[in-house]
ROTORGU-145327 format. One record per residue (C-alpha): x, y, z. Coordinates in Angstrom, 1 decimal, padded with zeros to 4 digits, m for minus. Layout:
<pts>
px;py;pz
X;Y;Z
...
</pts>
This chain:
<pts>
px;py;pz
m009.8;m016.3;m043.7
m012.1;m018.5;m042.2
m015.9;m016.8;m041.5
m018.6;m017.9;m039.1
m022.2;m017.1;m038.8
m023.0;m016.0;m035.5
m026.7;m015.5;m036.1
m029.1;m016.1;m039.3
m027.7;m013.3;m042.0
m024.9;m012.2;m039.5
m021.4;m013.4;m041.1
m017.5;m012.6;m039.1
m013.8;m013.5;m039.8
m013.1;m015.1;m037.1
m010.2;m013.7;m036.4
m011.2;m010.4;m034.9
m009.3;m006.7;m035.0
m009.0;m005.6;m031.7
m009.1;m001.7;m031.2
m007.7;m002.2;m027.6
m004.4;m000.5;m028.3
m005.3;001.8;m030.5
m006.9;003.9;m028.0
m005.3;007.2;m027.3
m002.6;006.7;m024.2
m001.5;003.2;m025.2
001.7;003.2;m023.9
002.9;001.7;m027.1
004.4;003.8;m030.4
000.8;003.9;m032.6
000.2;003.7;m036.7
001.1;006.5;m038.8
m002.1;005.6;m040.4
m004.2;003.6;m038.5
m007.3;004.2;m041.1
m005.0;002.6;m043.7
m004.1;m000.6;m041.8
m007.8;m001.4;m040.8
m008.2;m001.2;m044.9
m005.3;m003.6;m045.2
m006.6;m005.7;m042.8
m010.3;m005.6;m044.1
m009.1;m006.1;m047.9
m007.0;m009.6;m046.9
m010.4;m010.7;m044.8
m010.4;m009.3;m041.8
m013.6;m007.8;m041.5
m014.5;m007.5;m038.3
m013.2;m005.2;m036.2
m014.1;m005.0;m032.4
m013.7;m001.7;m030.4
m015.9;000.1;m027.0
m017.3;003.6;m025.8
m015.0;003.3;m023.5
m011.3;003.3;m026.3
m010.9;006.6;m026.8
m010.3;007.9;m029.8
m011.0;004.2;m031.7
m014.7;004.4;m032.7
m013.6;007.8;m034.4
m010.7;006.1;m035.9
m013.0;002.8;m037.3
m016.1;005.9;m038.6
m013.2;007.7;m040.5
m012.1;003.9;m041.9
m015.4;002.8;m042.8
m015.8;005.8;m044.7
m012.7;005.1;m046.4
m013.4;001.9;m047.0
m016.6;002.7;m049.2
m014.8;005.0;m050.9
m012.1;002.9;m052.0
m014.2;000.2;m052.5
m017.7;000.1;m052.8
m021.0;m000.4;m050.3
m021.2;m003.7;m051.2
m017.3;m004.1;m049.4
m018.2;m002.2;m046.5
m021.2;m004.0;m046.3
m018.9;m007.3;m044.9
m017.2;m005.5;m042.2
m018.5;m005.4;m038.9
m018.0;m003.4;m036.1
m018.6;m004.7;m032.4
m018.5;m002.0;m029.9
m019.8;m001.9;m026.4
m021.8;000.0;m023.6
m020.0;000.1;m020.6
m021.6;002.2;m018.5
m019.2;004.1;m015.4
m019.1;002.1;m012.4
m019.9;005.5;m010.8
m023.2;005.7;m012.8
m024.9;002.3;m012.5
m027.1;003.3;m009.3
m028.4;005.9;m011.2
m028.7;004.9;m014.9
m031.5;005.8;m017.0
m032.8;004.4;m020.1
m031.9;008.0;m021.5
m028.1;007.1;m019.9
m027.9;003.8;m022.2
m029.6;005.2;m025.4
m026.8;008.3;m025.3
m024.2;005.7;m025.0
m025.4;004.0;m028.2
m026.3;007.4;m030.1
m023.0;008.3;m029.1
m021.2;005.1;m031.0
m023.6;005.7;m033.7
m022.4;009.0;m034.5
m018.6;008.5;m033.8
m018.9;005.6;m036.3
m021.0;007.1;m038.9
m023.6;004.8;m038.9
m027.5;004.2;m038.8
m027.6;001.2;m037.0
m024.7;m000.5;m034.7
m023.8;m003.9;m035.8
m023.0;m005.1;m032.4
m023.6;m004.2;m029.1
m021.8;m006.1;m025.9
m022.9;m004.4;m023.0
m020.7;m005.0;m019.6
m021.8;m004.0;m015.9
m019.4;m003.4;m013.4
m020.6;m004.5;m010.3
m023.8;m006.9;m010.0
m024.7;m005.7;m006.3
m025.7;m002.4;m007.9
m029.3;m003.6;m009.4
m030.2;m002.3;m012.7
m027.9;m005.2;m015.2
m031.2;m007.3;m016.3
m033.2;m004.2;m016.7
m030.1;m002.3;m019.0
m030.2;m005.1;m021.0
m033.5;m004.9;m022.1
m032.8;m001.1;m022.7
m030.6;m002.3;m025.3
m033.2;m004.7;m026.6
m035.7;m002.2;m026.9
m033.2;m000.2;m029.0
m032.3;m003.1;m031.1
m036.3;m003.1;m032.2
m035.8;000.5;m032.6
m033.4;m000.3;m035.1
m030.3;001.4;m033.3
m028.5;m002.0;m033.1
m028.4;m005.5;m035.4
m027.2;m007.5;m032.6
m026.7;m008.0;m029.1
m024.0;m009.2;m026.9
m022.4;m009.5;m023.4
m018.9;m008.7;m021.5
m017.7;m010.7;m019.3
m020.7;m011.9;m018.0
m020.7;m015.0;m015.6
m022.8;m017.9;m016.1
m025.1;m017.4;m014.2
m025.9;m013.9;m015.2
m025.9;m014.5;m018.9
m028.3;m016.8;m018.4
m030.2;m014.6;m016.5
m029.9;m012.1;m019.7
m031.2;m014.7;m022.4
m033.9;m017.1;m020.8
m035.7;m013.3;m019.7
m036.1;m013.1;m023.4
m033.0;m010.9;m024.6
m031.4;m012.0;m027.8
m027.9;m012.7;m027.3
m026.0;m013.3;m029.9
m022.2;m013.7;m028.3
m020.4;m013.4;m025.0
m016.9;m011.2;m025.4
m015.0;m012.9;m022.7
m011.0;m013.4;m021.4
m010.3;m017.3;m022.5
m007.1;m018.9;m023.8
m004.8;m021.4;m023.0
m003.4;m019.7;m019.9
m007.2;m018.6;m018.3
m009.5;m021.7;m019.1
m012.5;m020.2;m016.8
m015.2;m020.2;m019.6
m014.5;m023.9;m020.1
m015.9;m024.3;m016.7
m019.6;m023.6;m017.4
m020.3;m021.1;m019.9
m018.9;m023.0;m023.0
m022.0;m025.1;m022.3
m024.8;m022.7;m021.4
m023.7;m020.8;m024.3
m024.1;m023.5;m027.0
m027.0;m024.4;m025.2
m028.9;m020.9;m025.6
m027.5;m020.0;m029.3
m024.5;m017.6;m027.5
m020.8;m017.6;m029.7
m017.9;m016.7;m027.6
m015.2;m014.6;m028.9
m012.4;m014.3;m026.8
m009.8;m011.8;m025.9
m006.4;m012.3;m024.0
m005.4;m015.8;m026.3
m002.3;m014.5;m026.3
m002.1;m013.1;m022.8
m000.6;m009.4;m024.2
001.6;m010.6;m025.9
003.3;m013.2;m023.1
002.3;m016.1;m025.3
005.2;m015.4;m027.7
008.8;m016.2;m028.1
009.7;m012.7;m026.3
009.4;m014.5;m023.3
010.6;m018.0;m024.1
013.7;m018.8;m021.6
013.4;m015.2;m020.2
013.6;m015.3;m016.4
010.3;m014.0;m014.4
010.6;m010.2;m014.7
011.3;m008.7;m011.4
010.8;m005.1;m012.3
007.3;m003.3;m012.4
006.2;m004.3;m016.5
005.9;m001.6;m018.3
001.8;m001.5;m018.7
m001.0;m002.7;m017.1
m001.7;m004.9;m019.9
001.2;m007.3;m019.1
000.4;m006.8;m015.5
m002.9;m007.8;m015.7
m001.7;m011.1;m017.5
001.1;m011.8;m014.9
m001.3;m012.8;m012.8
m002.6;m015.0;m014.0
000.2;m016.7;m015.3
001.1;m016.9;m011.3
m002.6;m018.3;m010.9
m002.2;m020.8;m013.6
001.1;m022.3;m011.9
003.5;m020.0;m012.2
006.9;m018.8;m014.2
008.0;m022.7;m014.8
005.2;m023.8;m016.2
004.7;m021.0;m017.9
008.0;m021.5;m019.7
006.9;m025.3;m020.3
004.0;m024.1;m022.1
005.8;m021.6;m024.1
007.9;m024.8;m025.0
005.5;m026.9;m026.2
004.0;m024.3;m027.9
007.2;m023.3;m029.8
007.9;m027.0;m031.0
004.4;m026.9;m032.7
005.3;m024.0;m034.1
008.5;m024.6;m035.7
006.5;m028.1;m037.0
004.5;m025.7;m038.7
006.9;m023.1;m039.6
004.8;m020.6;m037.4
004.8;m018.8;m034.1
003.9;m019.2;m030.8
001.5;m016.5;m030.6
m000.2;m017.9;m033.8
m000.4;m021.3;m032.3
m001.9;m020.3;m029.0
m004.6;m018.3;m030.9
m005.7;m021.2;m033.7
m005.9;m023.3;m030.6
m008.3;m021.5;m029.2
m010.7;m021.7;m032.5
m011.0;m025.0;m032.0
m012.7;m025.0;m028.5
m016.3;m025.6;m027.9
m018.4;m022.7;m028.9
m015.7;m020.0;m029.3
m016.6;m018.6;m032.4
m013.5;m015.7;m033.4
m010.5;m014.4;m031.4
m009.5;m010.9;m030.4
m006.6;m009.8;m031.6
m004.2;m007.0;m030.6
m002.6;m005.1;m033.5
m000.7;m001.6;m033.6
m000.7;m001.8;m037.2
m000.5;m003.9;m040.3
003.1;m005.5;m039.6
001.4;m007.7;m037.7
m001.3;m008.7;m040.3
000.2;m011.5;m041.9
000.7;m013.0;m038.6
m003.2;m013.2;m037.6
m003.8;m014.3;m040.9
m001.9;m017.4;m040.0
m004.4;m017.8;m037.3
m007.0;m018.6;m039.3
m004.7;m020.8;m042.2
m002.9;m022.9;m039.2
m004.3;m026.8;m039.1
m003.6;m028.0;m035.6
m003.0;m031.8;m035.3
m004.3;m034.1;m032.8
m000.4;m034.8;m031.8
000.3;m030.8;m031.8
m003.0;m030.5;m029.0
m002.0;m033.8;m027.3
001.6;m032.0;m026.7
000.1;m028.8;m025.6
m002.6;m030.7;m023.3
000.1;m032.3;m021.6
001.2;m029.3;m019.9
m002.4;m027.9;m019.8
m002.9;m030.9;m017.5
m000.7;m029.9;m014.6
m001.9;m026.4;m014.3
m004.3;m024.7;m011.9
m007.8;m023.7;m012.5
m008.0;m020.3;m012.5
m010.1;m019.3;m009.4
m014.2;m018.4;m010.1
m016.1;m018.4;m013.2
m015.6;m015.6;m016.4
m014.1;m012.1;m014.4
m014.9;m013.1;m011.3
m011.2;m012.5;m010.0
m011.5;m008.8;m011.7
m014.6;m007.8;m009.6
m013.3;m007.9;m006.7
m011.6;m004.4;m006.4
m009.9;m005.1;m003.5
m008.4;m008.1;m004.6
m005.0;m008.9;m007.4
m007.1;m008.9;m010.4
m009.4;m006.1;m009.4
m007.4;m004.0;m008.0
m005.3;m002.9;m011.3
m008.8;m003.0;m013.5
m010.2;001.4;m014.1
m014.3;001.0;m014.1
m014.8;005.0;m014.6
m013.9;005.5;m018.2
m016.8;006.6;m020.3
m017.5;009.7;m018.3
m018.4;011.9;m021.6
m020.7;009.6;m023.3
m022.7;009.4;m019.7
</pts>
């Protein structure tokens, strides 16, 4: 497993656990023992695992794991897993959050995980017209020097705003943001601003749910309602990117690489995206350890320049996806926004 060190002293795999669908409600058929796949995963070099306040259920799940974990194997193990969680404070709350609001959202992680001090903490806000964003941030900084937290992050920031965050003297270690070969927005501007201020990227959505596999390859365009809002949320911006034909030309190329490779499409699209400017690990989705061999290859698959010239190709006739990093998903009124929940840490505020 390839590892990267996103700060001085501060080591990931690069490819990334996702506690996404873990979170009680998925729609999907969970683990029977979720606690024993994250020490599968952690024990083949996987050791980083990301999750949120706001997934219920998984920063419970990842404290009962790490506690495993040291069991099992030692402090010095647990010691090389990391846990990125986030502070997402209720779009309902921000004109009213308190410094007492954020520091509740932290102790809260820090108890649910069973720790003194939060590796990382990526801290989103809903809706920049509420003020309050720069000022949280430093909230979190202050409980950084407290010792509550290693590291800071950001989700799905724009530009512009993470910029705002680090040159006002916040430490920002990464930048969680949607990128892959379907949604090239970060390429825009932030891939730049963040290797110019020290920020890593890791991205979620490389394999757009699960689209970016051969499920899908010389399936027609589903008419029906999908069956969760994941997919949903992904389907749109496979229409923004050029819609169902070239989406099944990309899923081509990508399967000829593949089958170069004696791999999978999903596998490809992911390794492709570690080789982008600043991006750092990926996100990915995983019920449970079936799938762990699979994001292993992530990490173990050597992309030739003739494998990204073939993929490019197609790249090259698609449509920039409108706005800069989630600017499509504020907008509640609008496609993206529309589908998006922003109330969902209501007991930790």
């Amino acid at each position: 497993m390839q590892r990267i060190e996103l700060a001085a002293g501060y080591e990931i795999s690069r490819v990334i656990r996702g506690g996404w669908q873990l979170s009680s409600g998925h729609s999907a058929a969970q683990s029977e023992d979720p606690v024993a796949d994250m020490v599968a995963f952690a024990d083949a070099g996987i050791t980083t695992f990301d999750c949120a306040d706001i997934y219920t259920g998984v920063e419970e799940l990842i404290g009962r794991f790490r506690k495993r974990y040291a069991d099992l194997r030692g402090a010095a193990a647990l010691a090389a897993v990391k846990v990125h969680t986030k502070c997402v404070p209720d779009l309902n709350l921000l004109p009213r959050l308190t410094r007492a609001n954020v520091a509740g959202i932290v102790d809260e992680s820090l108890r649910r995980l069973g720790q003194e001090r939060l590796d990382l903490v990526q801290f989103h806000w809903w809706d920049y017209a509420v003020p309050g964003w720069l000022e949280a941030a430093h909230w979190l900084d202050e409980l950084r020097r407290e010792g509550k937290i290693d590291r800071l992050g950001g989700t799905n920031f724009d530009t512009a705003h993470m910029l705002a965050i680090a040159e006002s003297g916040v430490p920002l270690t990464s930048m969680q943001v949607q990128y892959s070969l379907l949604d090239g927005r970060p390429a825009k501007e932030m891939t730049d601003a963040a290797a110019a201020h020290g920020v890593s990227l890791l991205c979620y959505g490389t394999v757009a749910g699960g689209f970016l596999s051969e499920r899908w390859l010389g399936v027609a365009e589903p008419a029906a309602q999908l069956e969760n809002r994941s997919l949903t949320k992904y389907k749109l911006i496979i229409d923004d990117f050029g819609g169902w034909a070239l989406f099944q030309a990309l899923l081509r190329a990508l399967d000829a690489v593949a089958r170069r490779h004696g791999s999978t499409v999903a596998t490809v699209a992911s390794a492709a995206m570690l080789r982008r400017p600043s991006v750092a690990g990926v996100i990915v989705g995983a019920r449970n350890r079936s799938h762990l061999s699979a994001n292993l290859a992530i990490s173990d698959l050597a992309l030739m320049a003739g494998d990204m010239a073939e993929i490019d190709a197609v790249l090259a006739k698609a449509n920039a996806i409108e706005g800069d990093v989630f600017d499509l998903e504020r907008d509640r009124e609008g496609r993206h926004g529309s589908i998006m929940k922003y109330n969902l840490n209501k007991g930790a505020a």
